[in-house]
C-alpha positions as a Markdown table, in Angstrom:
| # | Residue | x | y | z |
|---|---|---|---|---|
| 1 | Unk | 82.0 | -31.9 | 5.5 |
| 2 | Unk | 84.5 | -29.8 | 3.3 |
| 3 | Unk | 84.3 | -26.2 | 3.2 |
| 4 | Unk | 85.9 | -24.0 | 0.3 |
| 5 | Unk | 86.9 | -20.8 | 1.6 |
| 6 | Unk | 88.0 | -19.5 | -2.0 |
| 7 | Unk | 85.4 | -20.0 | -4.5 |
| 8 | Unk | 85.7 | -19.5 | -7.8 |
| 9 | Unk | 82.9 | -16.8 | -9.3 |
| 10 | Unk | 83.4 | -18.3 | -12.6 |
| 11 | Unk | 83.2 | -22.2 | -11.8 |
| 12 | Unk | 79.4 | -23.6 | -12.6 |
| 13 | Unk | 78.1 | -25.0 | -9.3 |
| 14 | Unk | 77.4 | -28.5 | -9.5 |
| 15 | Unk | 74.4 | -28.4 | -6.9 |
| 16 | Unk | 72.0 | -25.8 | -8.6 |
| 17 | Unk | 70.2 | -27.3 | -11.8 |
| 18 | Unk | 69.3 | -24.2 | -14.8 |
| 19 | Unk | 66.0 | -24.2 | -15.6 |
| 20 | Unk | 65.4 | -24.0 | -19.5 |
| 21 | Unk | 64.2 | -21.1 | -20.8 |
| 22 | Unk | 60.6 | -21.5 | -22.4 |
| 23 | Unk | 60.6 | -19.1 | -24.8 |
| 24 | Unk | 63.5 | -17.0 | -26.2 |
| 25 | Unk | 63.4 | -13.6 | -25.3 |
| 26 | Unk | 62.5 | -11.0 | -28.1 |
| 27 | Unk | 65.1 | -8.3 | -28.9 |
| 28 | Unk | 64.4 | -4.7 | -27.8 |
| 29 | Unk | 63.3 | -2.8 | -30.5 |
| 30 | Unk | 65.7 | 0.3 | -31.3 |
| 31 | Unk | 65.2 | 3.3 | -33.2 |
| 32 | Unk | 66.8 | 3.8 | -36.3 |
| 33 | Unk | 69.6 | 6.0 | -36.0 |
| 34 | Unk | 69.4 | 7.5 | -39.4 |
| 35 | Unk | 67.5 | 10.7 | -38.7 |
| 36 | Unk | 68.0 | 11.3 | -35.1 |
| 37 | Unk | 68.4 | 14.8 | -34.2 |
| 38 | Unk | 69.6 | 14.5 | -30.9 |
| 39 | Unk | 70.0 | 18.5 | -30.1 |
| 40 | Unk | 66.1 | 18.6 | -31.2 |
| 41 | Unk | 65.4 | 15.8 | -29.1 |
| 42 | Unk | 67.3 | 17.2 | -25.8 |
| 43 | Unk | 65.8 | 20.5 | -25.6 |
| 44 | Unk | 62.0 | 18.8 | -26.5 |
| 45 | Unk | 62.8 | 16.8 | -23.2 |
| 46 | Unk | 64.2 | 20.0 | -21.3 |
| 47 | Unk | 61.1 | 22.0 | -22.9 |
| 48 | Unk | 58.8 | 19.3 | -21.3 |
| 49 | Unk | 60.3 | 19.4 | -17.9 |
| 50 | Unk | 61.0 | 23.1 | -17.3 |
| 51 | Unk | 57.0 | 23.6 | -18.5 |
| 52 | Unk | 56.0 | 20.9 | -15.9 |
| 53 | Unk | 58.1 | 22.1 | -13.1 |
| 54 | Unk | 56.6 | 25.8 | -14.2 |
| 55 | Unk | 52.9 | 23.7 | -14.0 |
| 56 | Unk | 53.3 | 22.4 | -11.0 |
| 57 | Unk | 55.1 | 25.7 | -9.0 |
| 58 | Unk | 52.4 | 28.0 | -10.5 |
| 59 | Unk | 55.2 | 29.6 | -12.8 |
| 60 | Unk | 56.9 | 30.5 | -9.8 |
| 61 | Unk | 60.1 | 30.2 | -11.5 |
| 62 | Unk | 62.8 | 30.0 | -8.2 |
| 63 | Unk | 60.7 | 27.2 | -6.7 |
| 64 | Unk | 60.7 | 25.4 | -10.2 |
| 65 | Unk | 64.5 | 26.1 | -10.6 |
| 66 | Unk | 64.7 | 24.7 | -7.3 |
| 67 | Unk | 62.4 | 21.5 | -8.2 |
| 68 | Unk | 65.0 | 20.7 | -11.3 |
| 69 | Unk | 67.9 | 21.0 | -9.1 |
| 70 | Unk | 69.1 | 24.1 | -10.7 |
| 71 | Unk | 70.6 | 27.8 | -9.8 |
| 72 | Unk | 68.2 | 30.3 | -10.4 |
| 73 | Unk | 70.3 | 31.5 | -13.3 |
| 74 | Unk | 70.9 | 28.2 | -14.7 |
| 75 | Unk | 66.9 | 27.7 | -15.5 |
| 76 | Unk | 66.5 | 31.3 | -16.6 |
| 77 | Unk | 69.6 | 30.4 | -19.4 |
| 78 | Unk | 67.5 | 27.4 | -20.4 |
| 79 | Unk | 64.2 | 29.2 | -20.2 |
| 80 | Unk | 65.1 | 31.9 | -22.2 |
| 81 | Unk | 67.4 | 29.3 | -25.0 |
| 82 | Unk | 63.9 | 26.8 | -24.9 |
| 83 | Unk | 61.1 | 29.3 | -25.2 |
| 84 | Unk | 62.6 | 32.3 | -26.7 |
| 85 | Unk | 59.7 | 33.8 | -29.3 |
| 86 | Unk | 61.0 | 33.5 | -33.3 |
């Protein structure tokens, strides 16, 4: 019995057999770039998070803060920037 104490990570083993691959495997589908706006798209996904954490803390806005790992100030910034009346 012969042992190899340094193996090669990029050396095929000879003792393991591939199996095939029955079907080939679809490519993700990606979103076309073109008219991404990825500032609109950040605060939509802050917007949805701060009002879930505000949902499920009874708009108790320090234990929310607190919920999104956050300062107290820090959510209040983003509070105020996100849902700020026009």
């Amino acid at each position: 019995m012969v042992f190899n104490i340094v193996l090669n990570p990029f050396e095929p083993e000879s003792n393991t057999q591939q199996a095939p691959e029955s079907q080939p495997q679809p490519e993700p589908q990606t979103t076309p770039l073109d008219n991404v706006d990825l500032k609109a798209a950040t605060d939509q996904f802050q917007r949805k998070l701060i009002q879930s954490a505000l949902d499920h803390h009874r708009h108790n806005q320090r234990a929310a803060a607190q919920s999104l790992k956050l300062t107290y100030n820090q959510f209040r910034g983003l509070y105020r920037k996100l849902f700020r009346r026009e």
